[in-house]
Structure formats: C-alpha cells, structure tokens
VEXKE-541973 format. One line per field, with one value per residue (C-alpha): x, y, z; chain. Coordinates in steps of 0.2 Angstrom, whole numbers, padded with zeros to 4 digits. Example, Ala and Ser with C-alpha at 12.3 -4.5 7.8 and 13.67 -1.06 7.14 Angstrom:
% residues 2
east	(0062,0068)
north	(-0022,-0005)
up	(0039,0036)
chain	(A,A)
END
This chain:
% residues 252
east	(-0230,-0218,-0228,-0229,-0209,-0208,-0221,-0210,-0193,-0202,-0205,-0194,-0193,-0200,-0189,-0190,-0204,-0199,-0215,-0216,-0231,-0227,-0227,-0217,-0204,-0193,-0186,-0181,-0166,-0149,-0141,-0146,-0160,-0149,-0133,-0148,-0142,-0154,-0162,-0159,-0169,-0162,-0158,-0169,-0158,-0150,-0164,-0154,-0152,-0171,-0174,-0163,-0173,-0190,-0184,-0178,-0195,-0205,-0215,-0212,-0228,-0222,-0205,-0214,-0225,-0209,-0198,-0212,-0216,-0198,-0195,-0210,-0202,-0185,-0182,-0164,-0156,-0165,-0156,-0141,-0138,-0146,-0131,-0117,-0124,-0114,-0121,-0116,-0118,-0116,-0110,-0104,-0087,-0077,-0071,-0089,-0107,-0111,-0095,-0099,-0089,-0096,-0092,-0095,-0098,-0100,-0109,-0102,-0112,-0104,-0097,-0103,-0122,-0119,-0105,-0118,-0114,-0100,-0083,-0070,-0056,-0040,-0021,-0019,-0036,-0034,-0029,-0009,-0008,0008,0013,0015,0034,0049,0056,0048,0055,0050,0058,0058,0047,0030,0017,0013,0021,0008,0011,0000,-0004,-0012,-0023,-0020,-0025,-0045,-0056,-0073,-0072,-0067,-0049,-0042,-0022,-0018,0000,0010,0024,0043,0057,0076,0085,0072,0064,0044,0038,0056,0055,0038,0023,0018,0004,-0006,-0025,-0030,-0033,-0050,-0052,-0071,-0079,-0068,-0055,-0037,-0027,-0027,-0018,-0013,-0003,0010,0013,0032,0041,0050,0064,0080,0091,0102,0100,0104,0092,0083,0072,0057,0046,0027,0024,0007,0000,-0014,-0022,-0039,-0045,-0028,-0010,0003,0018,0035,0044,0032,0024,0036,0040,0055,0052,0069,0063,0079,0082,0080,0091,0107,0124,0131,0116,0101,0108,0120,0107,0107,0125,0128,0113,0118,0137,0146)
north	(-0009,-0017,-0012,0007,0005,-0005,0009,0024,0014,0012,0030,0042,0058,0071,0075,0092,0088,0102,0113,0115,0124,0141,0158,0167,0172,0183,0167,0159,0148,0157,0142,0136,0121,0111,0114,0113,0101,0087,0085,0068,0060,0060,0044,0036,0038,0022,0013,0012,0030,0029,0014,0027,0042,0034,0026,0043,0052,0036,0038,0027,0018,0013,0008,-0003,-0009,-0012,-0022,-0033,-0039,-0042,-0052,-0064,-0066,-0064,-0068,-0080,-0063,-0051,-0060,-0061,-0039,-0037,-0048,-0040,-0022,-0010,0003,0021,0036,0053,0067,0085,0088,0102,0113,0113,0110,0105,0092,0074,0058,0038,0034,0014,0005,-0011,-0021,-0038,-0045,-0050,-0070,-0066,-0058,-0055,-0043,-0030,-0015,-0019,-0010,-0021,-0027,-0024,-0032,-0015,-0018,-0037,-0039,-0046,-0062,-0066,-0072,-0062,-0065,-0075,-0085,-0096,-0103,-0118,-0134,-0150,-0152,-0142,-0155,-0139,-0123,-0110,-0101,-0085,-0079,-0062,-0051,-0033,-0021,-0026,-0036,-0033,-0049,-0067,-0072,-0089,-0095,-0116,-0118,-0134,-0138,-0143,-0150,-0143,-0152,-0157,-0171,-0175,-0188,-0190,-0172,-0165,-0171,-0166,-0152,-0145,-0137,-0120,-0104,-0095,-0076,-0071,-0055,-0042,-0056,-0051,-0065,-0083,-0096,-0113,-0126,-0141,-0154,-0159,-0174,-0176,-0191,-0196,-0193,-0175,-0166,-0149,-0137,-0141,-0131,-0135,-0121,-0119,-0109,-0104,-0106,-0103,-0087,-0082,-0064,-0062,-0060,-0070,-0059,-0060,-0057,-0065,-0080,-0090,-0094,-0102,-0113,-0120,-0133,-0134,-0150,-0152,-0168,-0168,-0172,-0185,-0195,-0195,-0211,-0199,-0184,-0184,-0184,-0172,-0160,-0161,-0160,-0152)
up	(-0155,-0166,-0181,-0177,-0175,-0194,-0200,-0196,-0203,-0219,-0219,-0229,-0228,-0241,-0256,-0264,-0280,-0290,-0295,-0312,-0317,-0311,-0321,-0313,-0325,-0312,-0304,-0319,-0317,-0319,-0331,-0347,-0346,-0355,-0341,-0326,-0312,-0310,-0291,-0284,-0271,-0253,-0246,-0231,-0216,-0207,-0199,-0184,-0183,-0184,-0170,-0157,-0162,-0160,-0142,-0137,-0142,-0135,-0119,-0105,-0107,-0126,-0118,-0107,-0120,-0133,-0117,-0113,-0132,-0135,-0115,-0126,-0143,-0139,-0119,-0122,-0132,-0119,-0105,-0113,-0118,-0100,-0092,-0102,-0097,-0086,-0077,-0086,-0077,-0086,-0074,-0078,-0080,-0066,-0082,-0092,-0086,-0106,-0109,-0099,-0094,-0095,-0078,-0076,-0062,-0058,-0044,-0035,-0023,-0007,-0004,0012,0014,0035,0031,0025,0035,0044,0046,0035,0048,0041,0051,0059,0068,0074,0091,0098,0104,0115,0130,0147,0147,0139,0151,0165,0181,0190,0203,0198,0211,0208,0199,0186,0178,0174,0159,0155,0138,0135,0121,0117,0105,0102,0113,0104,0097,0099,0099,0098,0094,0097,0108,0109,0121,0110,0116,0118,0133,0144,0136,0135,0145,0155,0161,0157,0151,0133,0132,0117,0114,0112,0120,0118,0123,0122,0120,0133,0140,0141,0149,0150,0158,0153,0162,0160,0169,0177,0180,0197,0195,0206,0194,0192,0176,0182,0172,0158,0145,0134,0126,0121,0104,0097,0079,0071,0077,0073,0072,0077,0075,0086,0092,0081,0099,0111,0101,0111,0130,0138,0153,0163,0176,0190,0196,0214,0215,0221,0211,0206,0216,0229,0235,0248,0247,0267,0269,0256,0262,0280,0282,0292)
chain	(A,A,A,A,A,A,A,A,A,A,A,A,A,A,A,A,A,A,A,A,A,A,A,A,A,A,A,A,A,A,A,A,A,A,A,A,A,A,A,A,A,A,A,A,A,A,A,A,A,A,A,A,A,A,A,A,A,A,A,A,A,A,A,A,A,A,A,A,A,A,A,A,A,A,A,A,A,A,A,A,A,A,A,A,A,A,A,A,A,A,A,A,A,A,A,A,A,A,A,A,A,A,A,A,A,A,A,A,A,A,A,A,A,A,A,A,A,A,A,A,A,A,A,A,A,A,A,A,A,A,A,A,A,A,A,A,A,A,A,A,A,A,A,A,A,A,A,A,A,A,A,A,A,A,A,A,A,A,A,A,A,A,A,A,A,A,A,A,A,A,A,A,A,A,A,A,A,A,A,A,A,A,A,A,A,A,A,A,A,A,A,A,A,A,A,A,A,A,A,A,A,A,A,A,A,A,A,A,A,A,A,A,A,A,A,A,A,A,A,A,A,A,A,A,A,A,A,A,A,A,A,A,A,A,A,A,A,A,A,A,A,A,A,A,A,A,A,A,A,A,A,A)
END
C-alpha cells in the first residue's frame, strides 16, 4: 500500500511537449522566433496536496489497508495524533445549504460510571431538613424531652443530617445530659424524633435553656430558620430552697 502511495508522489504531471514537426503554415506563431516565449515545465504539486487527494479518492478497504500498515510501523506516533484528535462535525449553515461550520465536540467520561442515565440533582431539588418547631417546653422533672426533626421537599431518596445538643444557661451534665448522633430518613420518611435526657436536682435555677443544632446534611440542606431548636427546662424546685418546700407549698 505504501509503495502505490510513493508511486503516485513521484508522479508528475504531463507538461505541454511542444510538437514540432507539423506543416501547417496557417498556425504559424504571431511573434518573431527570435521574441518566442520559451515553455517551462510545470512544477510537480506539493506532495501533501497529493497524500490528501489520494486519501480522499481511496476506497475504504485501501484506508484500512493504509491504517493498519502504519498501527505496525509507526504505533507510538499513531496513538499519540489519535489522542490529540477532536471530533469535527460539519453541518449546514441556517443562511446557505453550501457554506459549513467545524462544530467540535469533546467527550469526558464520567468520575462516576452509575450516574449513566440519571437525572442530575441540583440544590433546588434536595430536600429541607429542620426541625418541627423553635422552642421546646419541659419540667425539671420528666427524665427526657423529645425533640422532633422533619424532611420536606423530596423523600425519593435517603436523607441524613448529625445534631448535637450546646449549652447557654443550663449546663451539661448539671442540668441535662449531653446528646449527639445522627438522624437517618429512609426512602419515603418525613419525621423523626430524637430524645435528651434531663437532670432533676434540689437546687432552684428557675428556667434554663440549652439548644440542639444540626450539621452536616446529606442529600440535603439544613434550614437557615429551623437548623436550630430551643429547649427551656423549668425548674420544679422551690425558691430559695427545698428544705422549707412543704411549708412554702402548703401555707395558708
């Protein structure tokens, strides 16, 4: 294949040879011999211009011929053009069906091959994480409060968000006890509830407050207004002491 390409690059073409041995006097020159223009030889054209035209007029069985001689003899260089190659389409322009435009397009494979034919989740489409209310009551006395976190928007998919109880007056381990984990919503849940423990003491404190937060959604996004609850624990003690609670509860 190679040598019926080098055979037609070493091919030029015809160049006018100039007859001489005719008799006809009626198409004798209209100069003098001696002021006659002498014919030069065309040029062979570029050997380039010859390489393109003999791949455009080659058949597809030559192509494959030509493509497989040069993946043997040339296979480093072959890979390297075929890697820096962009696919070019050529489609008719709107304002002529002869002028075209190189439209290139290029190909990324996905980092992730499961996301093949699945709708692309944007924020708009991830579900609202939050809880049910902003402020939470309890007594002293009760062992737990229950605190209820809900989802809304989309519940197609899992959901999870961590929480974390913080202090402000009422202090951890004096007047609640310390509460973190997180809070899973499968496939079509809606609400959830978590639960932190209280402290009963003798001592008055009045009302106190400590708040549980979430972080750290998944496939979600926590509420700017309702990522946060209150809770105020009143104190079921009497002032200034429970040593004179009876008294004080049961005057007269």
């Amino acid at each position: 294949m190679f040598s019926k390409l080098k055979a037609s690059l070493s091919t030029k073409p015809p160049g006018n040879s100039g007859k001489s041995g005719s008799t006809d006097e009626s198409r004798a020159p209209l100069v003098a011999p001696e002021e006659a223009v002498p014919l030069v030889e065309q040029p062979a054209s570029d050997p380039v211009d010859q390489v393109t035209q003999w791949f455009l007029k080659a058949s597809k069985e030559e192509l494959h011929d030509m493509m497989k001689e040069l993946a043997e003899m040339r296979p480093k260089e072959l890979k390297q053009i075929a890697a820096k190659t962009k696919t070019s389409v050529e489609r008719p322009s709107a304002a002529s069906n002869e002028s075209t435009h190189d439209v290139h397009i290029e190909l990324t494979p996905p980092t992730d091959p499961t996301a093949l034919g699945k709708k692309q989740t944007t924020i708009e489409d991830l579900p609202i994480l939050q809880f049910s209310c902003g402020k939470y009551f309890c007594l002293e006395g009760e062992p737990t409060v229950k605190i209820t976190a809900i989802r809304v928007g989309s519940i197609e998919e899992r959901s999870s968000v961590k929480y974390r109880t913080t202090e402000k007056s009422a202090i951890k381990d004096v007047n609640y006890h310390h509460a973190e984990g997180t809070i899973v919503w499968e496939r079509g849940d809606v609400s959830k509830t978590v639960e932190v423990g209280l402290i009963d003491d003798n001592h008055w404190a009045g009302v106190v407050e400590f708040r549980v937060v979430l972080e750290d959604a998944e496939n979600g996004i926590i509420s700017s207004s309702a990522g946060q609850a209150r809770v105020q624990r009143i104190d079921d003690d009497v002032f200034p002491s429970n040593k004179y609670r009876d008294q004080i509860l049961n005057r007269q």
